[in-house]
C-alpha positions in Angstrom: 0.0 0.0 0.0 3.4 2.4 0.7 4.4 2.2 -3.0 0.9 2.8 -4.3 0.1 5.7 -2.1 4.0 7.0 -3.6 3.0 6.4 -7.5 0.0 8.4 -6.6 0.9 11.5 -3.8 4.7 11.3 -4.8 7.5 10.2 -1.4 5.6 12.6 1.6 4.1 11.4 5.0 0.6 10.6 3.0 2.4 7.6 1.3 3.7 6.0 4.7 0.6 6.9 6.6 -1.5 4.6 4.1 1.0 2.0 4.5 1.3 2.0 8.0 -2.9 1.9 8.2 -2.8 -1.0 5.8 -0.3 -2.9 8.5 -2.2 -2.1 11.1 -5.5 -2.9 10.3 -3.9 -6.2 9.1 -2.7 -7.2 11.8 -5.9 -5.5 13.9 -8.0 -8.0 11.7 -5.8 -11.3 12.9 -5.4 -10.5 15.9 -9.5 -10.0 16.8 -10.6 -13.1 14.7 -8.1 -14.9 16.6 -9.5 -13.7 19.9 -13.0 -15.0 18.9 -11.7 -18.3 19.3 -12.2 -18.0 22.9 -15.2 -15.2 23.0 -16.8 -15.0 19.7 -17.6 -11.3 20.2 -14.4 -10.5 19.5 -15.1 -11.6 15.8 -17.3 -8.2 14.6 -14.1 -6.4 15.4 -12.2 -8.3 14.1 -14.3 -8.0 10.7 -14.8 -4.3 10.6 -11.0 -3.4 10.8 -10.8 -6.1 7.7 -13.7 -4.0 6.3 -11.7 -0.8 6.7 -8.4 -2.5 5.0 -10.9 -3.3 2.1 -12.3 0.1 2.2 -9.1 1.3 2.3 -7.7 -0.4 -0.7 -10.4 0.6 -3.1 -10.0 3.9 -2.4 -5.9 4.1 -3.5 -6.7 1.8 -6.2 -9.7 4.3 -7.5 -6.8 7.3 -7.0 -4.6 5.2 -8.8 -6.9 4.5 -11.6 -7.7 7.9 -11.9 -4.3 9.4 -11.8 -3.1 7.2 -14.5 -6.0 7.2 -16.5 -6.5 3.6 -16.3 -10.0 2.0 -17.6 -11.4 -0.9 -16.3 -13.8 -2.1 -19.2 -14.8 -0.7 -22.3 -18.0 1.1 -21.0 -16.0 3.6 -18.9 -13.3 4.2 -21.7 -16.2 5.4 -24.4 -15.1 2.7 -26.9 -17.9 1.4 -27.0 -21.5 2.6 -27.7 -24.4 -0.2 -27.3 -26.8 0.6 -30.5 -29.7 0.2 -27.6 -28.1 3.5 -26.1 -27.7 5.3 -28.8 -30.5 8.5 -30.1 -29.9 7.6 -34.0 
């Protein structure tokens, strides 16, 4: 996550901010579900720092997307126009 908050926001404290969060919440995530082994409450914490590494990821990989103009199908791209859609 360090190296794609750098290709996006350049070598500053953003880049090593998003990586440490990444780690964190990594290890956040293990450490509750393992904790639910003995008290299964522990498990919905667990989950929701998981949930906020996901979050997390989709947002730098949206910035990256967007900073390097990077398309994920042909819909978003423009290439291609479905005759259904079109007003002729």
């Amino acid at each position: 996550m360090y190296n794609a908050s750098k290709g996006i926001n350049g070598d500053g404290m953003r880049c090593k901010i998003d990586g440490l969060l990444g780690c964190v919440w990594f290890v956040l995530w293990i450490v509750f579900v393992g904790l639910s082994a003995k008290d299964g409450e522990w498990t919905y914490i667990g989950w929701s720092f998981y949930m906020f590494l996901v979050l997390h990821i989709t947002q730098l990989r949206s910035s990256m997307r967007a900073a390097h103009n990077i398309y994920g199908n042909t819909m978003e791209a423009g290439a291609y126009t479905s005759p259904l859609l079109s007003s002729t």
